[in-house]
N, CA and C atoms as an extended XYZ file, in Angstrom:
180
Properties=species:S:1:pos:R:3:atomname:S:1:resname:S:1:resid:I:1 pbc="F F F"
N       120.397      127.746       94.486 N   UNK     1
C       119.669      127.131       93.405 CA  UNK     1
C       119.520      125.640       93.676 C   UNK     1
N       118.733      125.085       92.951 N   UNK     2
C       117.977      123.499       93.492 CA  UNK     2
C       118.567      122.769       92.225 C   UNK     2
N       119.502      121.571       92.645 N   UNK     3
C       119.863      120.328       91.805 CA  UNK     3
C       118.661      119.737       91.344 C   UNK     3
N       118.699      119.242       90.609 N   UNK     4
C       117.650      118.068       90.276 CA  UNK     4
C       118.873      116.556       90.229 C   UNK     4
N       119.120      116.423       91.062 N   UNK     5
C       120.300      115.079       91.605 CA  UNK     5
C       119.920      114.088       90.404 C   UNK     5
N       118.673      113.718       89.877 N   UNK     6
C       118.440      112.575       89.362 CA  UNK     6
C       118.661      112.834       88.024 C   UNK     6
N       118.714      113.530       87.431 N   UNK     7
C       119.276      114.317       86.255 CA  UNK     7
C       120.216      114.336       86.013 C   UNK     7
N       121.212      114.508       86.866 N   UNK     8
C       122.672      114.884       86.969 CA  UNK     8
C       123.541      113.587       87.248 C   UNK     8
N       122.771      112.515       87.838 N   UNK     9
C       123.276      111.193       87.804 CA  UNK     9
C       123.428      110.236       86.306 C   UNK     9
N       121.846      110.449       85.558 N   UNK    10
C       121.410      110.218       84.474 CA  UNK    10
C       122.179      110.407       83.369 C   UNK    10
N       122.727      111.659       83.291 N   UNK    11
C       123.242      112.326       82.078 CA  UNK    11
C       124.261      113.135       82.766 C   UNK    11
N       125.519      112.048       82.653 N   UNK    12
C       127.106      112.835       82.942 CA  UNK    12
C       127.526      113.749       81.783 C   UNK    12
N       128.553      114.118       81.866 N   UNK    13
C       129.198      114.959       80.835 CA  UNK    13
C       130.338      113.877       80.540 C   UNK    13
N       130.931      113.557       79.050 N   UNK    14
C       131.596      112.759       78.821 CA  UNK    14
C       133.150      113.490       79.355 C   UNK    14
N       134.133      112.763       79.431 N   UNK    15
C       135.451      113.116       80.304 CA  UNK    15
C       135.772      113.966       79.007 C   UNK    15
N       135.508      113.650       77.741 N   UNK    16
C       136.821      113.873       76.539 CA  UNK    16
C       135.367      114.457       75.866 C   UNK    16
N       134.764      115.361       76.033 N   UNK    17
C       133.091      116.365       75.448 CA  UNK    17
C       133.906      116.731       74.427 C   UNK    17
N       133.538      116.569       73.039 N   UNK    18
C       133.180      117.566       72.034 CA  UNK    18
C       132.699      119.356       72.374 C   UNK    18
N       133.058      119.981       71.890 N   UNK    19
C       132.409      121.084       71.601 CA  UNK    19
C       130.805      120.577       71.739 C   UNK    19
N       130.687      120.024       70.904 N   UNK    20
C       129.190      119.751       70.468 CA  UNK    20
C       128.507      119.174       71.442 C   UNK    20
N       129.243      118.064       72.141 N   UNK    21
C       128.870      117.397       72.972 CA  UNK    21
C       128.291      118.743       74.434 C   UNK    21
N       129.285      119.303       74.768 N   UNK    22
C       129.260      120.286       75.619 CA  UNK    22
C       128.234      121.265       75.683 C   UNK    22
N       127.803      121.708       74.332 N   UNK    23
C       126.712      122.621       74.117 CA  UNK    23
C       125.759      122.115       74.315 C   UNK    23
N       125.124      120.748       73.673 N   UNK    24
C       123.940      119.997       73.920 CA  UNK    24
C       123.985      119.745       75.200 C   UNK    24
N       125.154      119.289       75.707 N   UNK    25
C       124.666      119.009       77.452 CA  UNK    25
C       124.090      119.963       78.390 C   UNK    25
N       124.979      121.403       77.792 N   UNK    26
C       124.675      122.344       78.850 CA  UNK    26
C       122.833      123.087       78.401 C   UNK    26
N       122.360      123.021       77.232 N   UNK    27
C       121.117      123.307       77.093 CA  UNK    27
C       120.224      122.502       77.941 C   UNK    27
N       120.824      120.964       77.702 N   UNK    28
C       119.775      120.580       78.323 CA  UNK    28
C       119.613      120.472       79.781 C   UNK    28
N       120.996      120.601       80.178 N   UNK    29
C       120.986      120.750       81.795 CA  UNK    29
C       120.336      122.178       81.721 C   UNK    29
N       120.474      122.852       81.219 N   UNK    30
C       119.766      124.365       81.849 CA  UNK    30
C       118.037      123.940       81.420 C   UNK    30
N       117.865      123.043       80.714 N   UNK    31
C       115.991      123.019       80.446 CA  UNK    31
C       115.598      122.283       81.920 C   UNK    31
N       116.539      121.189       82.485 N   UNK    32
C       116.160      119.885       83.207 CA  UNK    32
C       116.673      120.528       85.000 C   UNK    32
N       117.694      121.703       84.886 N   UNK    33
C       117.875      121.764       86.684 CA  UNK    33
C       118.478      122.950       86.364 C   UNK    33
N       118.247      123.726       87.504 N   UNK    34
C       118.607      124.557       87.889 CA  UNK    34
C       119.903      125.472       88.379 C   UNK    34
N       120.789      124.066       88.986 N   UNK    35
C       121.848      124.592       89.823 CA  UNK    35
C       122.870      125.593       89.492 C   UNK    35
N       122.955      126.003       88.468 N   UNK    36
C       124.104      126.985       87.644 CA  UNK    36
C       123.654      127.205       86.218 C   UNK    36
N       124.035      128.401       85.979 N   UNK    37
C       124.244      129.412       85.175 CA  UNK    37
C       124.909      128.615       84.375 C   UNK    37
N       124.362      128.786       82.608 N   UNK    38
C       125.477      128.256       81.471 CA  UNK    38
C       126.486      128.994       81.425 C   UNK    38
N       127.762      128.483       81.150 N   UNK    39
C       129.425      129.237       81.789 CA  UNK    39
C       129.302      129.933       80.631 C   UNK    39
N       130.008      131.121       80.674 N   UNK    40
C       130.433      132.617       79.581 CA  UNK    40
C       131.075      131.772       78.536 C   UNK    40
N       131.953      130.242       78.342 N   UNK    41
C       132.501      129.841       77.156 CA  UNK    41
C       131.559      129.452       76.422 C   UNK    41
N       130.719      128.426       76.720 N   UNK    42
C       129.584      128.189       76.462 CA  UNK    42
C       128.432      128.993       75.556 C   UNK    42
N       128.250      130.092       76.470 N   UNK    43
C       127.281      130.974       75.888 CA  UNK    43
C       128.206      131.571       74.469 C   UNK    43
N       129.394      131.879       74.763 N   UNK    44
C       129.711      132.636       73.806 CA  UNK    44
C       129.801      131.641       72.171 C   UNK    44
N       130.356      130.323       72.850 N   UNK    45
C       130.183      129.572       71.418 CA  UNK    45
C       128.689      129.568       70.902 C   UNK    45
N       127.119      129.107       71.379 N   UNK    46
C       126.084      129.509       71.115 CA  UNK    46
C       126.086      130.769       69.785 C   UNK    46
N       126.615      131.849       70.723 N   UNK    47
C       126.333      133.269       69.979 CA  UNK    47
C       127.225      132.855       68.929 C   UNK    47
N       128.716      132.303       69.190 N   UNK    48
C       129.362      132.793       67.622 CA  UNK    48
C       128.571      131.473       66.554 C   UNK    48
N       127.990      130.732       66.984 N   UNK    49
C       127.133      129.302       65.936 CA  UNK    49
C       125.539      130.254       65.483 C   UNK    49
N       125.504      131.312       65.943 N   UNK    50
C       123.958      132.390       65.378 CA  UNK    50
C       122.828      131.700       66.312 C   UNK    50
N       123.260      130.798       67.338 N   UNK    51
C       122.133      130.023       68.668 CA  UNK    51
C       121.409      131.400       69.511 C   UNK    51
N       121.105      131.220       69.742 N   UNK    52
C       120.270      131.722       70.820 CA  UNK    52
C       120.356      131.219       72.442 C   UNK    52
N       121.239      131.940       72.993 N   UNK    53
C       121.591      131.527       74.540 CA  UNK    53
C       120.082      131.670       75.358 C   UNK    53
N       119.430      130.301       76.292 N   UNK    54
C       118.074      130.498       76.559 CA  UNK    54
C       118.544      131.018       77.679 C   UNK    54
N       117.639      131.768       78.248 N   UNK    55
C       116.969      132.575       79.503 CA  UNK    55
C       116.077      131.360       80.380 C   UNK    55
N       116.439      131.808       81.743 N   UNK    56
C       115.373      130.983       82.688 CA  UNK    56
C       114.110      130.903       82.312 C   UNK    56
N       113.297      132.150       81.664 N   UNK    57
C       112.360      132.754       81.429 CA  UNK    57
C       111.957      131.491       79.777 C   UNK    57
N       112.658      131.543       78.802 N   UNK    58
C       112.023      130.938       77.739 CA  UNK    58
C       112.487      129.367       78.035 C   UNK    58
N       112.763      129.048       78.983 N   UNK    59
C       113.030      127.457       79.257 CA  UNK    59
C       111.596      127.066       79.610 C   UNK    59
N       110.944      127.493       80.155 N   UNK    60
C       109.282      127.352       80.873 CA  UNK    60
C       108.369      127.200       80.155 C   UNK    60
């Protein structure tokens, strides 16, 4: 899978992430690059908040 490096420089993940913090980061890293899959903790908090975990497919 393809980094988008300039993205990932841009917008770190804070050392001490919130929950909240963590979820917003990882959406938007999955809208902005490619390189990995949102992790199973992740997704699962989404599902238990009634979110909608996105697909490669509805990021486009």
């Amino acid at each position: 899978m393809k980094i988008n490096k300039q993205w990932h420089e841009a917008h770190r993940m804070p050392r001490t992430a919130t929950m909240n913090e963590r979820l917003d980061w990882h959406l938007k890293h999955a809208a902005n690059c490619a390189c990995r899959d949102i992790p199973p903790s992740i997704k699962r908090e989404l599902e238990n908040r009634g979110l909608t975990v996105p697909t490669p497919r509805s990021l486009k």
